[in-house]
Backbone as XML, in Angstrom:
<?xml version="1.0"?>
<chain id="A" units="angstrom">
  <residue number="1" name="UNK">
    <atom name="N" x="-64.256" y="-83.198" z="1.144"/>
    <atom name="CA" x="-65.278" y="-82.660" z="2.018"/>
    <atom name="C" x="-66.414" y="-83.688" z="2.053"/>
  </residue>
  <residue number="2" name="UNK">
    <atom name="N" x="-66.950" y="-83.581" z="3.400"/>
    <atom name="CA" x="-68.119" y="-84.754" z="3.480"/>
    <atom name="C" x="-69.103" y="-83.975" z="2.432"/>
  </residue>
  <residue number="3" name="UNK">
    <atom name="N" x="-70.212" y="-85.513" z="2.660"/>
    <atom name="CA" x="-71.104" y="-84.630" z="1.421"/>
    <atom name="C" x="-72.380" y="-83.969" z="2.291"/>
  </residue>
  <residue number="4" name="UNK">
    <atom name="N" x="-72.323" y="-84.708" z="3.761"/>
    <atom name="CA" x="-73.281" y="-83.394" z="4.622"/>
    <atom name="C" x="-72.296" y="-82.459" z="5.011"/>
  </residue>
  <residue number="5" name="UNK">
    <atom name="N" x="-71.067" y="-81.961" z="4.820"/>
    <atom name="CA" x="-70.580" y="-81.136" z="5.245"/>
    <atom name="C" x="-70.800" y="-79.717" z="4.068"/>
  </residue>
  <residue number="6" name="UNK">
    <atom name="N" x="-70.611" y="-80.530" z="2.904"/>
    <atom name="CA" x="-71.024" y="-79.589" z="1.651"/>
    <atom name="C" x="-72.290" y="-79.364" z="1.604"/>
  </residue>
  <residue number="7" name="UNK">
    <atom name="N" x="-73.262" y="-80.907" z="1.825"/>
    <atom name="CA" x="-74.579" y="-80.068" z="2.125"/>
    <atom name="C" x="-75.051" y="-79.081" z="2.735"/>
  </residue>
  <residue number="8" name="UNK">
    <atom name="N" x="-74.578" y="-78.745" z="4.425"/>
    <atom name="CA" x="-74.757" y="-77.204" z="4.980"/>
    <atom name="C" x="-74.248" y="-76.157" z="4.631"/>
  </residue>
  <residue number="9" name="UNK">
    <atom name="N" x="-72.520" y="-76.574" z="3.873"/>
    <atom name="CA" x="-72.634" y="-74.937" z="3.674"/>
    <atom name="C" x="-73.536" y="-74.175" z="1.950"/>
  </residue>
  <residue number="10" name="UNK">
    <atom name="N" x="-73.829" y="-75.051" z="1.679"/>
    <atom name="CA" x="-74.840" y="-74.553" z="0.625"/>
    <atom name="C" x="-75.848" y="-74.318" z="0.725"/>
  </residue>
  <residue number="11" name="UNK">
    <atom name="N" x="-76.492" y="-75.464" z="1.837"/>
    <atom name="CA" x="-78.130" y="-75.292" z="2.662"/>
    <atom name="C" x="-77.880" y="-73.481" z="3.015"/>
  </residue>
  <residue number="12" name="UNK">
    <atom name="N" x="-77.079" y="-73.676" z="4.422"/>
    <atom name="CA" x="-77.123" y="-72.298" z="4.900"/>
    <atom name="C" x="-76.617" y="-70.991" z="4.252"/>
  </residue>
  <residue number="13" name="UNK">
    <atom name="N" x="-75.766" y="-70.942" z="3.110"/>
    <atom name="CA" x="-75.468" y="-69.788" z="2.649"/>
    <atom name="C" x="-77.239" y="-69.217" z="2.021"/>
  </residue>
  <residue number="14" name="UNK">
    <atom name="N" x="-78.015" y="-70.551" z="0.961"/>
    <atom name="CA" x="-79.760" y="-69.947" z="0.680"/>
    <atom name="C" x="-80.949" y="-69.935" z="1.634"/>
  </residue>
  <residue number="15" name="UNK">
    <atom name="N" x="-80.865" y="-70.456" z="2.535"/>
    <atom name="CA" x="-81.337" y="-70.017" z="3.880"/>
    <atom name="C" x="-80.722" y="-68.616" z="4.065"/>
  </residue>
  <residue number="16" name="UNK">
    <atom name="N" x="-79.627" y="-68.304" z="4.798"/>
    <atom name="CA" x="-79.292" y="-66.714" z="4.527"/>
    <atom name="C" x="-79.602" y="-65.543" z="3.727"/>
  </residue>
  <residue number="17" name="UNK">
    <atom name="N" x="-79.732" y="-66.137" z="2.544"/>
    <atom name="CA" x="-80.078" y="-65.300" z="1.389"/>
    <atom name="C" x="-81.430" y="-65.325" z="1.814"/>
  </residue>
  <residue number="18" name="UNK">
    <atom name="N" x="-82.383" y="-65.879" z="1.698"/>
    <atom name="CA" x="-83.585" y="-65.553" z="2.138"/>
    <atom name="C" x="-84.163" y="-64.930" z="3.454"/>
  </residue>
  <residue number="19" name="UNK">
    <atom name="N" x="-83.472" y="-64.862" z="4.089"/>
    <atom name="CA" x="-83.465" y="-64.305" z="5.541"/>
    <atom name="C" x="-83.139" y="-62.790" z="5.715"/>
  </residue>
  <residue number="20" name="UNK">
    <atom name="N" x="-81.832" y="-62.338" z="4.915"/>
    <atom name="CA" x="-81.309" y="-61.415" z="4.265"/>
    <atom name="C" x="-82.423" y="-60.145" z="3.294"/>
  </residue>
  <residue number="21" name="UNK">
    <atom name="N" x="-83.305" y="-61.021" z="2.462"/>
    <atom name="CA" x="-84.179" y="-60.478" z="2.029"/>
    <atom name="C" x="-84.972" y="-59.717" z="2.837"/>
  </residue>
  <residue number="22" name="UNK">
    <atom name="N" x="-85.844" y="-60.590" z="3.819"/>
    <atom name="CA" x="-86.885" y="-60.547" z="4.454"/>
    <atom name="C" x="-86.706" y="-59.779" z="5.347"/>
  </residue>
  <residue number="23" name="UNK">
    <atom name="N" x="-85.372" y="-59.375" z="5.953"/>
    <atom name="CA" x="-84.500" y="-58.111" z="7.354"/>
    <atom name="C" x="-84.038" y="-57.321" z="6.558"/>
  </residue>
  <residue number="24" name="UNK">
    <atom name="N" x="-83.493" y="-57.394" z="6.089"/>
    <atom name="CA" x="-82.534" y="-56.102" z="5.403"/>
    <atom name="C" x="-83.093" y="-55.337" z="3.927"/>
  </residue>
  <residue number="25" name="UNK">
    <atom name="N" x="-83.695" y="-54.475" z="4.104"/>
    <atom name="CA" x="-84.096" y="-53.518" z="2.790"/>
    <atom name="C" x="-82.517" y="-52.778" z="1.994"/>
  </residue>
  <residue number="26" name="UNK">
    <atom name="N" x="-82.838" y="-53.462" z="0.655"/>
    <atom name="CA" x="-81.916" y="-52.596" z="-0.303"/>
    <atom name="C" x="-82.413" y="-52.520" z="-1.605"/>
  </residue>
  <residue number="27" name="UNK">
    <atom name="N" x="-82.002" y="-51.511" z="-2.185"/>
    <atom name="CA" x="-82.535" y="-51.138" z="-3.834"/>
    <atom name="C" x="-81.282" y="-51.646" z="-4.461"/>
  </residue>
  <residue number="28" name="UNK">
    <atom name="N" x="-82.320" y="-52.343" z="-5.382"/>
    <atom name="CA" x="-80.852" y="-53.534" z="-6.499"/>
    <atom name="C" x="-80.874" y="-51.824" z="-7.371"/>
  </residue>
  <residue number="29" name="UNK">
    <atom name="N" x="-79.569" y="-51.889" z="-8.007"/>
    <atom name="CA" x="-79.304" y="-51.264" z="-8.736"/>
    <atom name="C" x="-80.086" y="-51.090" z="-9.898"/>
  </residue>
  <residue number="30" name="UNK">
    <atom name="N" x="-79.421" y="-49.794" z="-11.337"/>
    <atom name="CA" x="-79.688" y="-50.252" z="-12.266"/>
    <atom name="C" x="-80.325" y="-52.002" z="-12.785"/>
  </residue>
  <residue number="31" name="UNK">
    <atom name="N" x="-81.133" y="-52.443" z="-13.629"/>
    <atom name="CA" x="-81.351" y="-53.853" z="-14.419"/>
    <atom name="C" x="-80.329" y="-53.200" z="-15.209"/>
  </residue>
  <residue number="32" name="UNK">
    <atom name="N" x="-79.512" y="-53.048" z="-15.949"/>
    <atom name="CA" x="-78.644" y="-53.321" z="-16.637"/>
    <atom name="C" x="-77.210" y="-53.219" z="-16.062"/>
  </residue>
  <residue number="33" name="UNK">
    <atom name="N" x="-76.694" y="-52.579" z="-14.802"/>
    <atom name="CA" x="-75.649" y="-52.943" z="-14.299"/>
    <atom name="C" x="-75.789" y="-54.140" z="-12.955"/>
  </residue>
  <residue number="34" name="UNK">
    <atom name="N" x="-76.892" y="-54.423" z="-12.593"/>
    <atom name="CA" x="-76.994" y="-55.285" z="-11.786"/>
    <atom name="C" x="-77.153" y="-56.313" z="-12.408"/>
  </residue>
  <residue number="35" name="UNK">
    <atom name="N" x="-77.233" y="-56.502" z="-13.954"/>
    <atom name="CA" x="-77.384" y="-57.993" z="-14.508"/>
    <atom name="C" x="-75.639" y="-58.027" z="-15.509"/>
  </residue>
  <residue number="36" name="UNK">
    <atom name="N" x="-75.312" y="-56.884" z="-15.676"/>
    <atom name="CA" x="-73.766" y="-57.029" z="-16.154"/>
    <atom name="C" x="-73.298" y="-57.262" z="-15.079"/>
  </residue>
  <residue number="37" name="UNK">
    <atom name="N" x="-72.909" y="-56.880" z="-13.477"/>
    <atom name="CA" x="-72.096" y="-57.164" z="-12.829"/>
    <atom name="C" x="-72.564" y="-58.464" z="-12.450"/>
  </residue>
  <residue number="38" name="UNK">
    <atom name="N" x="-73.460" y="-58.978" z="-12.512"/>
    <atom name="CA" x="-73.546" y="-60.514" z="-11.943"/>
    <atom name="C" x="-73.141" y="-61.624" z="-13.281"/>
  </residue>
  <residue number="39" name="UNK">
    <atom name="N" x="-73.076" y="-61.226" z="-14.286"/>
    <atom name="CA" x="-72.523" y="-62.202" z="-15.486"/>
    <atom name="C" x="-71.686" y="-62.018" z="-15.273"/>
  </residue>
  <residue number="40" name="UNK">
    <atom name="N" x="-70.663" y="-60.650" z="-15.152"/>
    <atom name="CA" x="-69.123" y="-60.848" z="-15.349"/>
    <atom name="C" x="-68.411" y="-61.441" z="-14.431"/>
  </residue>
  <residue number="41" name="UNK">
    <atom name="N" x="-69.673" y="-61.540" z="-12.521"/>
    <atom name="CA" x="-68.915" y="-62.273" z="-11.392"/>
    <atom name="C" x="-68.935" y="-63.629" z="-12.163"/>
  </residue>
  <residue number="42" name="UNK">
    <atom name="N" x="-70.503" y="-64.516" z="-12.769"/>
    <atom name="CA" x="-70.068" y="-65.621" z="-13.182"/>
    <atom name="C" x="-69.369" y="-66.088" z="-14.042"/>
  </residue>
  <residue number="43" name="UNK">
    <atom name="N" x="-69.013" y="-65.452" z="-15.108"/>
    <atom name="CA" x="-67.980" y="-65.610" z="-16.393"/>
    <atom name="C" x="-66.459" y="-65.451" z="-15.635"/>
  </residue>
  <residue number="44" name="UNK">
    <atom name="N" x="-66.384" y="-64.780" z="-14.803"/>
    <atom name="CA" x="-64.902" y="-64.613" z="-14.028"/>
    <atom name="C" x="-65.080" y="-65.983" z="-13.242"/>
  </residue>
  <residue number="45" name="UNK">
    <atom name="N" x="-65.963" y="-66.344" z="-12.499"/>
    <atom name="CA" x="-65.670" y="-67.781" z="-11.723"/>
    <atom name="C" x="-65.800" y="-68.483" z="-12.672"/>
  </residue>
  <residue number="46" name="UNK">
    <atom name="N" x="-66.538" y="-68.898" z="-13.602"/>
    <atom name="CA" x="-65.830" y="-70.180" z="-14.916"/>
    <atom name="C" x="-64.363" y="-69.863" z="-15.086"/>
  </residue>
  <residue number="47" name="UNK">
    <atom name="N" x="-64.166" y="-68.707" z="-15.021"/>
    <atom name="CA" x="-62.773" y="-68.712" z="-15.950"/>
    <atom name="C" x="-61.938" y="-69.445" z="-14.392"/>
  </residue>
  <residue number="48" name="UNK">
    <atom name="N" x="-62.107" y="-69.123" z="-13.636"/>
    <atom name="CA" x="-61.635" y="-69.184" z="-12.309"/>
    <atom name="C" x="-61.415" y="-70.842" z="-12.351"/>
  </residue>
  <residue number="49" name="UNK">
    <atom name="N" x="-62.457" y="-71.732" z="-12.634"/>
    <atom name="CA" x="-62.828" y="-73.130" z="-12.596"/>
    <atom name="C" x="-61.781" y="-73.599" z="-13.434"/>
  </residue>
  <residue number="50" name="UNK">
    <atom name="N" x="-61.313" y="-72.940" z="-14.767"/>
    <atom name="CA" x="-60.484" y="-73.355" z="-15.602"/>
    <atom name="C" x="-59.032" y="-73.365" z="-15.347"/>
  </residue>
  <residue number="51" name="UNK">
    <atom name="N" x="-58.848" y="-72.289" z="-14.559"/>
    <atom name="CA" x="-57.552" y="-71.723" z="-14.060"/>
    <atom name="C" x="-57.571" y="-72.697" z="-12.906"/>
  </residue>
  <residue number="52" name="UNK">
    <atom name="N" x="-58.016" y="-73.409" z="-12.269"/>
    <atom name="CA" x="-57.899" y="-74.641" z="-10.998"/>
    <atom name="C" x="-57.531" y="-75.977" z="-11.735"/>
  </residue>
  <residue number="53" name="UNK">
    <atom name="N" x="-58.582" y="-76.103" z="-12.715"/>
    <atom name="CA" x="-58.147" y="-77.131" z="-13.572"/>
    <atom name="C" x="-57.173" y="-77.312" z="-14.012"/>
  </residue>
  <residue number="54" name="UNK">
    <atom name="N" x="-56.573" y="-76.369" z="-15.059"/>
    <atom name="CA" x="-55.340" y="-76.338" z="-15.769"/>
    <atom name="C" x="-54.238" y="-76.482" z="-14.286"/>
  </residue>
  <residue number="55" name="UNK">
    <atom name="N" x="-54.624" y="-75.922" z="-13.122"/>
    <atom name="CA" x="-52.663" y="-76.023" z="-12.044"/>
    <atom name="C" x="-53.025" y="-77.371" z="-11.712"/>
  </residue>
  <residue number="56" name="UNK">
    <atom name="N" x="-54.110" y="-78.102" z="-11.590"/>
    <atom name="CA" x="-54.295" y="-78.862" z="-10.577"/>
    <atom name="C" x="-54.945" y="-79.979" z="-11.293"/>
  </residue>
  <residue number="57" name="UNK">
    <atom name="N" x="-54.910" y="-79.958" z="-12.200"/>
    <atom name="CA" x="-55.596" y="-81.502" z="-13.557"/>
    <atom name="C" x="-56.852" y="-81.868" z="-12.797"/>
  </residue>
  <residue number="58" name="UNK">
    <atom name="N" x="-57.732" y="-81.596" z="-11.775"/>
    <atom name="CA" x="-59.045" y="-81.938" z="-11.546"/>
    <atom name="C" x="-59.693" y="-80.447" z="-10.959"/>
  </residue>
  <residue number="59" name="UNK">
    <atom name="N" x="-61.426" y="-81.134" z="-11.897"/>
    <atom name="CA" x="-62.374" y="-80.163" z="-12.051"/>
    <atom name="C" x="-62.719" y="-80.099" z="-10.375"/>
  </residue>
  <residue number="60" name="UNK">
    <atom name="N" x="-62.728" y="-78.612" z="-10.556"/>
    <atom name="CA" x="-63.580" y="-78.562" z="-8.745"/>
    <atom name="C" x="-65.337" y="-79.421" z="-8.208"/>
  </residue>
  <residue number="61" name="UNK">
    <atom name="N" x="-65.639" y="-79.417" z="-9.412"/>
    <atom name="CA" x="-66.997" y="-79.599" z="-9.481"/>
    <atom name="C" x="-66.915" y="-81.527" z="-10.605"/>
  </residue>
  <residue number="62" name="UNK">
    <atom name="N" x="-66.604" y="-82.363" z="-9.659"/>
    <atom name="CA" x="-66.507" y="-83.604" z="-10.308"/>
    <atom name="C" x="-67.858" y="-83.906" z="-11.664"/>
  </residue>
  <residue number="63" name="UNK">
    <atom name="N" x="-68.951" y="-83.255" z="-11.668"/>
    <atom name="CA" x="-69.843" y="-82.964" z="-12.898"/>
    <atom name="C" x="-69.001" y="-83.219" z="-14.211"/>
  </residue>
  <residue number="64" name="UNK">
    <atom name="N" x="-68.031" y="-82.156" z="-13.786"/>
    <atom name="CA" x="-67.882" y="-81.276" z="-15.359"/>
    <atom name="C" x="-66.320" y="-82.267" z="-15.944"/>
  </residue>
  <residue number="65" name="UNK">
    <atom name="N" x="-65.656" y="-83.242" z="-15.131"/>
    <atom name="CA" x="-64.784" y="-84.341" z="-15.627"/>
    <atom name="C" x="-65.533" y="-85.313" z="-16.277"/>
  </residue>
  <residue number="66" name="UNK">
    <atom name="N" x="-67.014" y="-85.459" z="-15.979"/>
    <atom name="CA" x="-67.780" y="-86.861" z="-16.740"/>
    <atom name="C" x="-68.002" y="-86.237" z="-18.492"/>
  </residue>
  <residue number="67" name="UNK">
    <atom name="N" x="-68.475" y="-84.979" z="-18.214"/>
    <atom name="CA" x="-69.050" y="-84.367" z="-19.557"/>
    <atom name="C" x="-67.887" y="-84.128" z="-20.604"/>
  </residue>
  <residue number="68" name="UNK">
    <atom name="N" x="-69.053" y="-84.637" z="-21.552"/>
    <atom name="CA" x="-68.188" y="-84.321" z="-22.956"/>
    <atom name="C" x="-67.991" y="-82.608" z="-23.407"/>
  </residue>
  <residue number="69" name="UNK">
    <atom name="N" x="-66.850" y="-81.950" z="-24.079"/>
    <atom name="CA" x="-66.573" y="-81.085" z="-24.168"/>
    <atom name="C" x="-68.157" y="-79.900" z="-24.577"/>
  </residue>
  <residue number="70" name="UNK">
    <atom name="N" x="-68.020" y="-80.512" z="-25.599"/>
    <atom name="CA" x="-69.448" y="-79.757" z="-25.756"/>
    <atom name="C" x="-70.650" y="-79.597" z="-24.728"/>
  </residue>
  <residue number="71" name="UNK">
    <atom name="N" x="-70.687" y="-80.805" z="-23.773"/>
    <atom name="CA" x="-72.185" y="-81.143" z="-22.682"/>
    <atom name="C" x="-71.517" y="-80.155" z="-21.689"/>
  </residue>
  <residue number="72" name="UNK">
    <atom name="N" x="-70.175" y="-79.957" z="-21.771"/>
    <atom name="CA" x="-69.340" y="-79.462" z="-20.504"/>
    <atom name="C" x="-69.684" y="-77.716" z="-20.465"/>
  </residue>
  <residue number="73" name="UNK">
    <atom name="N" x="-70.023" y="-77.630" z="-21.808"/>
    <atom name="CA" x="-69.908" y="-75.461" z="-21.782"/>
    <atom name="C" x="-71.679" y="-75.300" z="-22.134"/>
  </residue>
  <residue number="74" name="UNK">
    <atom name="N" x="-72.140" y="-76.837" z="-22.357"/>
    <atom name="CA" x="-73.530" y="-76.691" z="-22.823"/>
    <atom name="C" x="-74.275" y="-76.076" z="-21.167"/>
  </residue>
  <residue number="75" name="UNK">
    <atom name="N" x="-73.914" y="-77.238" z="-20.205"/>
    <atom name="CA" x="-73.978" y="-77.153" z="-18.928"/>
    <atom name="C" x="-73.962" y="-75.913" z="-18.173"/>
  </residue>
  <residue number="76" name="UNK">
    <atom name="N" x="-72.293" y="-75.265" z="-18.635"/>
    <atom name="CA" x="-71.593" y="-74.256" z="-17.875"/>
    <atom name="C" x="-72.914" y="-72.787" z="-18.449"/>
  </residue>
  <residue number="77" name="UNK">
    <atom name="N" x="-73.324" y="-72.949" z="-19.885"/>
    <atom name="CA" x="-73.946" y="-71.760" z="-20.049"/>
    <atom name="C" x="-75.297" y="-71.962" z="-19.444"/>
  </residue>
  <residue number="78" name="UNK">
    <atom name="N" x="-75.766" y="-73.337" z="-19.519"/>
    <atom name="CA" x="-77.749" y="-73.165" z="-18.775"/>
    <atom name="C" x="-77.082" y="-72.703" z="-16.804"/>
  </residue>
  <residue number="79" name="UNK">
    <atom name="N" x="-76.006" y="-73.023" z="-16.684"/>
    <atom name="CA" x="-75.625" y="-72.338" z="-15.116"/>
    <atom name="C" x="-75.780" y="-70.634" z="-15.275"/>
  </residue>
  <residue number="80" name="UNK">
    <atom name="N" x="-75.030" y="-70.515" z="-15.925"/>
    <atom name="CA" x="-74.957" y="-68.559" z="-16.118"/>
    <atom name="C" x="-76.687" y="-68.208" z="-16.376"/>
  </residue>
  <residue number="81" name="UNK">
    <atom name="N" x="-77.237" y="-69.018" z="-16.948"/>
    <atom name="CA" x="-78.863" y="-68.341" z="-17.522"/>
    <atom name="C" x="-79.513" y="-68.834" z="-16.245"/>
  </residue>
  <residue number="82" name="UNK">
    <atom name="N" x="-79.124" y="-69.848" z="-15.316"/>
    <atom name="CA" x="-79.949" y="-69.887" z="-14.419"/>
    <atom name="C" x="-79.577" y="-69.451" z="-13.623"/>
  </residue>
  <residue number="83" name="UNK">
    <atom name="N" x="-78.738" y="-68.510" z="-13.029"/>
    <atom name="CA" x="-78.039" y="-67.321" z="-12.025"/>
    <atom name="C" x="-79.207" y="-65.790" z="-12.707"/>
  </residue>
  <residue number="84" name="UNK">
    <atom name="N" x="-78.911" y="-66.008" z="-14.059"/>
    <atom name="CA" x="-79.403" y="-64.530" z="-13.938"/>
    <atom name="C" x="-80.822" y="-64.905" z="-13.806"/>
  </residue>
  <residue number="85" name="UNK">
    <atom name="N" x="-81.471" y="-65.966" z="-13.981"/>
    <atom name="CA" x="-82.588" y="-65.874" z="-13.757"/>
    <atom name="C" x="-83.205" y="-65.906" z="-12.283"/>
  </residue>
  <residue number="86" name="UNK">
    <atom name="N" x="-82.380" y="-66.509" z="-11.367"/>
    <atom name="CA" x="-82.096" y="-66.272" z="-9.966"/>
    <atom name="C" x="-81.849" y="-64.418" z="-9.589"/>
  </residue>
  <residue number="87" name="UNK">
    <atom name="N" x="-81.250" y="-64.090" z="-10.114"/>
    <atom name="CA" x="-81.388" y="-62.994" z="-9.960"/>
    <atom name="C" x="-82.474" y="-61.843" z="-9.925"/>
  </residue>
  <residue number="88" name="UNK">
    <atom name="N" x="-82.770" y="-62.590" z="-11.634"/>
    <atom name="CA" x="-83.762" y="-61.441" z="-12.002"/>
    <atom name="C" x="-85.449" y="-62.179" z="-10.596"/>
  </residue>
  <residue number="89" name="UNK">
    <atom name="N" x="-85.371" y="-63.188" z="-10.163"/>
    <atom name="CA" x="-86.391" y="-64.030" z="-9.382"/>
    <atom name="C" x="-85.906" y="-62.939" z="-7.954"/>
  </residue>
  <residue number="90" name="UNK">
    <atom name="N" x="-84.934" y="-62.681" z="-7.898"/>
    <atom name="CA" x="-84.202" y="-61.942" z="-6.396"/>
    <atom name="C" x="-85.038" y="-60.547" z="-6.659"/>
  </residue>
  <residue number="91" name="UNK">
    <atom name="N" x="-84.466" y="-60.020" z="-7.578"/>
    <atom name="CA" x="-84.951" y="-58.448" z="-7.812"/>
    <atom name="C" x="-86.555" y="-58.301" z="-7.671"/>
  </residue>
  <residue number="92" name="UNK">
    <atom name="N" x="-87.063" y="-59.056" z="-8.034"/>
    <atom name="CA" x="-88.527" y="-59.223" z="-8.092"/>
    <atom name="C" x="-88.939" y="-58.983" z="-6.743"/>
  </residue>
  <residue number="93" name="UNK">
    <atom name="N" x="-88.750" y="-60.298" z="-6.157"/>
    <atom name="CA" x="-89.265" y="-60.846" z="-4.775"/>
    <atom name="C" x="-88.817" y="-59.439" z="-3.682"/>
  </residue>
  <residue number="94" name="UNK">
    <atom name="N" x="-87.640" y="-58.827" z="-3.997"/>
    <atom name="CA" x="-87.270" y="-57.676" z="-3.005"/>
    <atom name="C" x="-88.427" y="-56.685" z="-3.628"/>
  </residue>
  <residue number="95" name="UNK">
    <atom name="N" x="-88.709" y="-56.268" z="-4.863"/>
    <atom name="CA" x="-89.471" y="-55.028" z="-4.988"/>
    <atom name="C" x="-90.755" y="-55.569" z="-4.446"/>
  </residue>
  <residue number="96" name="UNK">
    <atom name="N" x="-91.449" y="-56.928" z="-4.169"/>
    <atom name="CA" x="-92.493" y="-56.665" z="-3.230"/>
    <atom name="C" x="-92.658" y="-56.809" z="-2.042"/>
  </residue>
  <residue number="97" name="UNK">
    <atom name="N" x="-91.452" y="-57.412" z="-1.302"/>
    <atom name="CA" x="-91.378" y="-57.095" z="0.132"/>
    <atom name="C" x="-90.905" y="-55.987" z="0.735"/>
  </residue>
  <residue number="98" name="UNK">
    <atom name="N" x="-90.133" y="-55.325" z="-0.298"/>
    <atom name="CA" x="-90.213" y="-53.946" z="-0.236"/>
    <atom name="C" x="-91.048" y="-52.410" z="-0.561"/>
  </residue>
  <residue number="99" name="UNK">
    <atom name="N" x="-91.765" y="-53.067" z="-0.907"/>
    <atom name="CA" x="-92.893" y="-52.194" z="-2.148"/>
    <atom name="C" x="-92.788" y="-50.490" z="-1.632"/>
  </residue>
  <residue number="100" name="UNK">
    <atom name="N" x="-93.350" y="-50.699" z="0.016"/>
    <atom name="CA" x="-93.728" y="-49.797" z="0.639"/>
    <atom name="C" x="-91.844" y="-48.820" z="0.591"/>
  </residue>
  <residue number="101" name="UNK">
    <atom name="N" x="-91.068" y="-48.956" z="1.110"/>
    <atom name="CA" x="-89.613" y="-48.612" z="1.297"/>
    <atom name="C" x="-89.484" y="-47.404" z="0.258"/>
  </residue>
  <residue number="102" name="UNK">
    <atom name="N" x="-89.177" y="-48.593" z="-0.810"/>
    <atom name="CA" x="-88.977" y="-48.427" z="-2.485"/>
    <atom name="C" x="-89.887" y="-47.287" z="-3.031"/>
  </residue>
  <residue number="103" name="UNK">
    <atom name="N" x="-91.265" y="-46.962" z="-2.539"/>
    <atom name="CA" x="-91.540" y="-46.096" z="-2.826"/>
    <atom name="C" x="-91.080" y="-45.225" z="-2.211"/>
  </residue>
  <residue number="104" name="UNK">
    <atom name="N" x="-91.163" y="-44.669" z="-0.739"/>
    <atom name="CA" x="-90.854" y="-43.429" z="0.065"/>
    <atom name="C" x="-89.446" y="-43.229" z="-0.213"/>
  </residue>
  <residue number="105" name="UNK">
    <atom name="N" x="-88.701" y="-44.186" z="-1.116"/>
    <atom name="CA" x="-87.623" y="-43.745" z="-1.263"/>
    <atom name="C" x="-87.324" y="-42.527" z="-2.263"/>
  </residue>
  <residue number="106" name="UNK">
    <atom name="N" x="-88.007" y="-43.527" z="-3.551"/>
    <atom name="CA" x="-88.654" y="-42.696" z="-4.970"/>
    <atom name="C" x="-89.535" y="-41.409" z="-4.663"/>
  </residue>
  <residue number="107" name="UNK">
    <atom name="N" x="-90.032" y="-41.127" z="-3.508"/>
    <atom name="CA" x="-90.787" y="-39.989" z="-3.357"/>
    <atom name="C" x="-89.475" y="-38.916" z="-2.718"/>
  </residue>
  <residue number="108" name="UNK">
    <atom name="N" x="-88.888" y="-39.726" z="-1.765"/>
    <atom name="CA" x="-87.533" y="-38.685" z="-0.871"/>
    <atom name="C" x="-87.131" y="-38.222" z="-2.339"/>
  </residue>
  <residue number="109" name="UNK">
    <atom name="N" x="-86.381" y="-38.677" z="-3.179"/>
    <atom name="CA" x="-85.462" y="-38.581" z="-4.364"/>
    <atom name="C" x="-86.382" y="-37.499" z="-5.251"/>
  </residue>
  <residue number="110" name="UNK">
    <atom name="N" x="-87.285" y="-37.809" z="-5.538"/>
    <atom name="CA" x="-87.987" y="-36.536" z="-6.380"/>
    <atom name="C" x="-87.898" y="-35.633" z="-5.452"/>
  </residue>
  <residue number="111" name="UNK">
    <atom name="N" x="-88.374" y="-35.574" z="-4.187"/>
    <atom name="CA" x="-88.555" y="-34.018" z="-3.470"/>
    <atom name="C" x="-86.833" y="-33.595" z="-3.179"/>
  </residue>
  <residue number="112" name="UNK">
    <atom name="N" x="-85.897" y="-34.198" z="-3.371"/>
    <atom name="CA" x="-84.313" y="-33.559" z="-3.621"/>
    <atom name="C" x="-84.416" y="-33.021" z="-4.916"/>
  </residue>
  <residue number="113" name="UNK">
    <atom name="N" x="-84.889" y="-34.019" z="-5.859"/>
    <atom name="CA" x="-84.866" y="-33.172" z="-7.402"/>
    <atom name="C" x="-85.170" y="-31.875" z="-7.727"/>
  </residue>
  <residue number="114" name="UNK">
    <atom name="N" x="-86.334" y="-32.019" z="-7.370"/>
    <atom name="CA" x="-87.308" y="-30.797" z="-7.665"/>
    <atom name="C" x="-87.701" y="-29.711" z="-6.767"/>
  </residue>
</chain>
């Protein structure tokens, strides 16, 4: 793949994501199942990376063939901590462009409760 060809589709998938934010209102789940289901998507795509490697003797991500074994999972884990921290940066940024929503939602939901 060219490397401006890889450059757009990565440009535009976080362009989207931010765009996505800013139009579309949604309540992230639980913080504790919305931060388990996003580790286990990334711990399933490492494993995924390994399972390409092993049929196909090259890393998808030419990075991780230079690194030494240890620099290689040292790497792979500051990726997983910087997803969830992307995340937890996502959850944030929606509860204040949502602020207003998020509440009348929390108010609908009590007046079903009670």
């Amino acid at each position: 793949m060219g490397s401006w060809l890889n450059h757009v589709v990565h440009t535009n998938v976080a362009l989207l994501a931010v765009m996505d934010m800013f139009t579309c209102f949604r309540k992230y789940p639980s913080r504790l199942a919305g931060v388990t289901g996003n580790i286990s998507f990334i711990l399933l795509y490492i494993i995924w990376l390994h399972i390409v490697r092993y049929f196909s003797g090259e890393w998808v991500y030419p990075i991780l063939e230079v690194l030494p074994l240890a620099f290689r999972y040292l790497f792979l884990g500051l990726l997983v901590g910087f997803n969830l921290v992307c995340y937890l940066l996502g959850e944030f940024c929606n509860s204040i462009v949502w602020a207003q929503e998020l509440k009348l939602l929390q108010q609908q939901q009590k007046i079903k409760q009670g």
